[in-house]
MINU-345956 format. One record per residue (C-alpha): residue number from 1; x, y, z negated. Coordinates in nm, 4 decimals. Example, Ala and Ser with C-alpha at 12.3 -4.5 7.8 and 13.67 -1.06 7.14 Angstrom:
! MINU-345956
@torti=1, xx=1.2300, yy=-0.4500, zz=-0.7800
@torti=2, xx=1.3670, yy=-0.1060, zz=-0.7140
! end
This chain:
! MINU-345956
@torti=1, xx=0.0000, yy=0.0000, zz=0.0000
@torti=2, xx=0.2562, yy=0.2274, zz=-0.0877
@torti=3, xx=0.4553, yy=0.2124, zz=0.3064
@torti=4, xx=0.1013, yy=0.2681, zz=0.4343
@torti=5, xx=0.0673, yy=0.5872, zz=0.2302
@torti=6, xx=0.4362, yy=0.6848, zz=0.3836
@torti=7, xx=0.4045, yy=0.5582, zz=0.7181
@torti=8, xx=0.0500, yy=0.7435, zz=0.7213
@torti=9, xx=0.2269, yy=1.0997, zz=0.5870
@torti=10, xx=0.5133, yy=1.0302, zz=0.8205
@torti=11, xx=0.2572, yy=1.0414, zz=1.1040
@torti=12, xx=0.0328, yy=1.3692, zz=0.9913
@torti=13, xx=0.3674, yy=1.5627, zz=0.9739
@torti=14, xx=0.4129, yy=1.4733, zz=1.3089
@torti=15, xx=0.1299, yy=1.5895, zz=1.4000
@torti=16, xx=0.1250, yy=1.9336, zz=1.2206
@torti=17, xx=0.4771, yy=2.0199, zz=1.3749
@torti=18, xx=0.3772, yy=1.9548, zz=1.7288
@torti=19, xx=0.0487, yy=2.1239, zz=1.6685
@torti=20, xx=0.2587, yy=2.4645, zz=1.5319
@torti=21, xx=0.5143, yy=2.4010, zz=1.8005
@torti=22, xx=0.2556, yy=2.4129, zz=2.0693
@torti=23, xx=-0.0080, yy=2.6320, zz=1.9568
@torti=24, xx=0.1484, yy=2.8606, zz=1.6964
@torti=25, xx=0.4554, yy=2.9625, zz=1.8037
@torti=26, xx=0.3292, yy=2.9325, zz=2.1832
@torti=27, xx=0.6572, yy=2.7114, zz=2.2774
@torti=28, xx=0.5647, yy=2.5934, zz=2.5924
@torti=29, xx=0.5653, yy=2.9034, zz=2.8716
@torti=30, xx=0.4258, yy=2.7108, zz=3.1559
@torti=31, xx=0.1863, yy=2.3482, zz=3.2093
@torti=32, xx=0.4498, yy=2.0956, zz=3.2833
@torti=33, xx=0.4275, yy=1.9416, zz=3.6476
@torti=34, xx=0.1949, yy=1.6261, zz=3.5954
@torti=35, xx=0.4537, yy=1.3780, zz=3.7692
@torti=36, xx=0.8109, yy=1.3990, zz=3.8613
@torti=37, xx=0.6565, yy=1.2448, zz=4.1693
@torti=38, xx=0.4534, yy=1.5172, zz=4.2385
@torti=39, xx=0.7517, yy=1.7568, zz=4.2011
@torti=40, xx=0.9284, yy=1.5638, zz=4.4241
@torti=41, xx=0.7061, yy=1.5697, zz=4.7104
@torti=42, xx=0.6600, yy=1.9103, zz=4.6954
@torti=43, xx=1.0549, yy=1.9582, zz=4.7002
@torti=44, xx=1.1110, yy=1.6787, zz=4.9993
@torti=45, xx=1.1951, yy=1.8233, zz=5.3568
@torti=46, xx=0.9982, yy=1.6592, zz=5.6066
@torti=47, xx=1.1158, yy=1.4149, zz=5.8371
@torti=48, xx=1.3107, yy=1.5929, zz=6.1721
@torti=49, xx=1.2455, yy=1.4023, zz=6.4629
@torti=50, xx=1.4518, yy=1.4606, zz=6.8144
@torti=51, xx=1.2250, yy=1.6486, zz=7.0747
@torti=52, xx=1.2995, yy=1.3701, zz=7.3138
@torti=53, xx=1.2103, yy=1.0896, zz=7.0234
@torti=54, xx=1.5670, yy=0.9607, zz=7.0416
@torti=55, xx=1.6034, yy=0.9497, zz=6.6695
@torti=56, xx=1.4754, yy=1.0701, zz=6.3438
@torti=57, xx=1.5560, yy=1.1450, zz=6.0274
@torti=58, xx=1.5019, yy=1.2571, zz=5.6343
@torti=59, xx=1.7134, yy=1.4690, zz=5.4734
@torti=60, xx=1.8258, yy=1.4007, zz=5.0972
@torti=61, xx=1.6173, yy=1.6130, zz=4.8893
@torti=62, xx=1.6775, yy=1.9218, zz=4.7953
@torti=63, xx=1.9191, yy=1.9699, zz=5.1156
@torti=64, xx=1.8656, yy=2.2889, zz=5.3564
@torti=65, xx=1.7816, yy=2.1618, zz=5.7705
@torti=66, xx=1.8371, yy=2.4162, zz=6.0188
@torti=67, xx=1.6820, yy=2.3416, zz=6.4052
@torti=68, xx=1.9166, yy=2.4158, zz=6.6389
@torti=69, xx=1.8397, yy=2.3685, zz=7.0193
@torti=70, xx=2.1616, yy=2.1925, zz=7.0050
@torti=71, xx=2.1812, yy=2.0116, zz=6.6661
@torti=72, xx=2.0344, yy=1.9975, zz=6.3891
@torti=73, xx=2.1917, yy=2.1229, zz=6.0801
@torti=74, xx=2.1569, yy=1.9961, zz=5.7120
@torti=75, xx=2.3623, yy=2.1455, zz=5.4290
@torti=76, xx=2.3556, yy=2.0562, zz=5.0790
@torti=77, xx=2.1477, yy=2.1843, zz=4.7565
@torti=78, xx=2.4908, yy=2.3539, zz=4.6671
@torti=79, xx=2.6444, yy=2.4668, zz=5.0315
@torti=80, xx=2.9464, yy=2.3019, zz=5.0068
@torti=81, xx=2.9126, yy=2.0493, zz=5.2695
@torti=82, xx=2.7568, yy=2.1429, zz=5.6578
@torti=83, xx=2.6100, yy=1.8135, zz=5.8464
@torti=84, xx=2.5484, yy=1.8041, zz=6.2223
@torti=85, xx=2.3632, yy=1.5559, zz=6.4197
@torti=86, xx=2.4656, yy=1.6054, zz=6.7505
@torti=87, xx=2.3000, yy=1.3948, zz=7.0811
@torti=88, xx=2.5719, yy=1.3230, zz=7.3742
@torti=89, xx=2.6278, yy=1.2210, zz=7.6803
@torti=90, xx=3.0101, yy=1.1299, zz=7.6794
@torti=91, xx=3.0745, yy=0.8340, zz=7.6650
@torti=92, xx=3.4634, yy=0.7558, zz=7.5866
@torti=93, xx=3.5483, yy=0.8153, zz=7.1978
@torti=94, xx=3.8444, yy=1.1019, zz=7.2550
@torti=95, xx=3.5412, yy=1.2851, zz=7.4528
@torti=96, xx=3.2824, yy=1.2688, zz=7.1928
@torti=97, xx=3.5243, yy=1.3431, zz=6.9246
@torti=98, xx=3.6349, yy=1.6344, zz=7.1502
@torti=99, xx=3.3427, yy=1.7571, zz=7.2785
@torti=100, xx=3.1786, yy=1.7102, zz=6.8959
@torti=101, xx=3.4782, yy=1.9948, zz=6.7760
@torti=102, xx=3.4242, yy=2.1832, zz=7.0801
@torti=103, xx=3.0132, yy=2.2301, zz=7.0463
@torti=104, xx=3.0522, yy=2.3454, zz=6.6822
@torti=105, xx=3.3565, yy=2.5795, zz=6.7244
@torti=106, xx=3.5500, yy=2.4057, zz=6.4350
@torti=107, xx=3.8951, yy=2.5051, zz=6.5869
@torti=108, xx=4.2080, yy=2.3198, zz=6.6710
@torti=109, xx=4.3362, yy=2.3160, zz=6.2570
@torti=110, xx=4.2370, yy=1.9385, zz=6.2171
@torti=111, xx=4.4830, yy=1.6783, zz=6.1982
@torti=112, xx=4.3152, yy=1.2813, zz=6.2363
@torti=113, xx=4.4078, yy=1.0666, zz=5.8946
@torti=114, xx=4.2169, yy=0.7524, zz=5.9537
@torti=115, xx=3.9676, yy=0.5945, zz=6.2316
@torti=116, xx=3.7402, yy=0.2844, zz=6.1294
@torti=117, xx=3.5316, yy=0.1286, zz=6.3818
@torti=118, xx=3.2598, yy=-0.1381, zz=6.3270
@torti=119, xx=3.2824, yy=-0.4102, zz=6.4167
@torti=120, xx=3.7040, yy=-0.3599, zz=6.4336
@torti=121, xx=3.8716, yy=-0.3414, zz=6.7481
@torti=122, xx=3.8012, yy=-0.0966, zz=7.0388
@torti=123, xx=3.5383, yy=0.1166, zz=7.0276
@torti=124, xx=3.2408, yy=-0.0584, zz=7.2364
@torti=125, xx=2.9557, yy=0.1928, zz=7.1416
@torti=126, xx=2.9323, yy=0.0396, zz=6.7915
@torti=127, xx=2.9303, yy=0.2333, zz=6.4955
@torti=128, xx=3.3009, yy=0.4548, zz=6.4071
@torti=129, xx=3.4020, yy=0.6652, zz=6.1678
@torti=130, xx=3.6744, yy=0.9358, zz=6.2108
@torti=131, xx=3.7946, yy=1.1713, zz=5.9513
@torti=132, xx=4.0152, yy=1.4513, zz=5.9999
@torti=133, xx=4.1265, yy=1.7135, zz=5.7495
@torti=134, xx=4.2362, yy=2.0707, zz=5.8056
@torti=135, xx=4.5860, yy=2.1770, zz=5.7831
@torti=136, xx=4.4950, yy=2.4933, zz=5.6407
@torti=137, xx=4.2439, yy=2.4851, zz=5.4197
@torti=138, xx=4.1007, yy=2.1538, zz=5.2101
@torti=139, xx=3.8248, yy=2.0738, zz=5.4312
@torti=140, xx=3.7825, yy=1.7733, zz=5.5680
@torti=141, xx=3.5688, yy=1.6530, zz=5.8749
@torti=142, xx=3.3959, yy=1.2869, zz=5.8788
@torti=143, xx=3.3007, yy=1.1840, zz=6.2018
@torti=144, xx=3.0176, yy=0.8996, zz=6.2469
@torti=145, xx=2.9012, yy=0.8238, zz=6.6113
@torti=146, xx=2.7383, yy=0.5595, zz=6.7678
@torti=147, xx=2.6458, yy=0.4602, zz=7.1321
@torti=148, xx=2.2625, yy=0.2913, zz=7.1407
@torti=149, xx=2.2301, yy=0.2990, zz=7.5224
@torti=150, xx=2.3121, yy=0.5192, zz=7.7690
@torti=151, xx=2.3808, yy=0.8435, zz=7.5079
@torti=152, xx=2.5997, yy=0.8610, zz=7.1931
@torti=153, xx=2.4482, yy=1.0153, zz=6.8726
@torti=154, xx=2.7389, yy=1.1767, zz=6.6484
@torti=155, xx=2.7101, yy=1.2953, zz=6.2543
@torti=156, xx=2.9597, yy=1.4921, zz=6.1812
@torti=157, xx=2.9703, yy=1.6429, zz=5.8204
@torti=158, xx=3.2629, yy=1.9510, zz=5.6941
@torti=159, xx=3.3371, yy=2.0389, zz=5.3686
@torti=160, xx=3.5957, yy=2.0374, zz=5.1014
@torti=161, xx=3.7530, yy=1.7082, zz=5.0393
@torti=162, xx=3.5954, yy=1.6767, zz=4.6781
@torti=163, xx=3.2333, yy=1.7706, zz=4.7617
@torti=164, xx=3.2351, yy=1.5199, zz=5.0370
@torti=165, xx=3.3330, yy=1.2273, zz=4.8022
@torti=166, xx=3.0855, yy=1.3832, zz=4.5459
@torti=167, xx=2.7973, yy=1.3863, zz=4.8542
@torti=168, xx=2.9210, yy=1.0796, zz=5.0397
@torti=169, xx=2.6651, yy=0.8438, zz=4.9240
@torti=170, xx=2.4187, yy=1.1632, zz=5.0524
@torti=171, xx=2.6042, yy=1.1576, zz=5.3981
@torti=172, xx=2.6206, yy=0.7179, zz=5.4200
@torti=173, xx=2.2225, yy=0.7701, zz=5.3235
@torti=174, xx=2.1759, yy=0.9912, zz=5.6312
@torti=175, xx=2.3544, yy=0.7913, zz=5.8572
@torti=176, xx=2.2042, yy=0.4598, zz=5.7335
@torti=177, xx=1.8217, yy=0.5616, zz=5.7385
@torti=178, xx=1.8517, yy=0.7494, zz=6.0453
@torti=179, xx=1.6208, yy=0.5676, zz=6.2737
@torti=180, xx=1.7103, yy=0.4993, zz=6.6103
@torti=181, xx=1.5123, yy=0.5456, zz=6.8594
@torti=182, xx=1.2943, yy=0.7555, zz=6.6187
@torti=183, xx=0.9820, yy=0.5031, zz=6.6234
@torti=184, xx=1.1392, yy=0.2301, zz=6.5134
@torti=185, xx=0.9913, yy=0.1448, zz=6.2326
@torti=186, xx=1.1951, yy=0.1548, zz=5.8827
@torti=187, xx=1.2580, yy=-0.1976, zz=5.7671
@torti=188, xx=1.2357, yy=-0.2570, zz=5.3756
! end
């Protein structure tokens, strides 16, 4: 009998501090969002989808996408990292990777430290990654690009060396739930 009498004066002081808390002393400013889910749509870009339906995309949330007619441009919730998604013609690797520099003016500064492609070997339209870093300055440039059919599709994200490690599971998300051609449905 005696814990119940605690337990039970435990509880009503509970409930007088949240009542003076809340009412009182008028702690809470705003209503709190009902759902984090809620919040989160309303904070979700929308899908971007290529005018010719080649591919489509989400961005991560909370990341800025700019329309180009060229590209389109994402940056991050902090603007320390720039990605393009670029649609080519070329063909050959040293002319996407060229012609990927040349389109987005990113200069001559950038110096290639490593070149992965997947499956190894010669490039053969399946997926590569290129990364270059700037002899000036401490960004670096990642390079993705892959050749579905007769065009090559080419992410290609800047930024300072630590904010790219920081964002690349951001950047590997793009790249990996980028859906190509853009109704293809997403697989689970």
């Amino acid at each position: 009998m005696k814990n119940a009498l605690i337990l039970t004066g435990v509880w009503l002081g509970i409930l007088v501090t949240a009542y003076a808390v809340v009412y009182w002393d008028k702690g809470i400013d705003r209503p709190l969002p009902i759902s984090v889910l809620e919040q989160q749509i309303r904070t979700t870009a929308s899908e971007y989808v290529h005018p010719d339906g080649l591919f489509s995309v989400t961005p991560p949330m909370g990341w800025q996408v700019i329309n180009d007619a060229d590209a389109i441009t994402m940056t991050d919730p902090n603007a320390n990292i720039d990605v393009w998604i670029l649609v080519m013609d070329a063909a050959e690797l040293d002319v996407v990777l060229s012609e990927a520099f040349l389109r987005l003016d990113l200069g001559e500064d950038y110096t290639k430290i490593s070149s992965v492609s997947m499956p190894m070997g010669a490039w053969q339209g399946d997926d590569v990654s290129v990364t270059y870093r700037s002899e000036s300055t401490d960004d670096v440039v990642l390079i993705r690009a892959q050749r579905p059919d007769e065009w090559t599709i080419v992410l290609l994200a800047r930024g300072p060396e630590r904010a790219l490690e920081a964002l690349s599971e951001n950047i590997d998300w793009i790249w990996t739930e980028m859906r190509i051609p853009a109704d293809t449905p997403k697989l689970l």
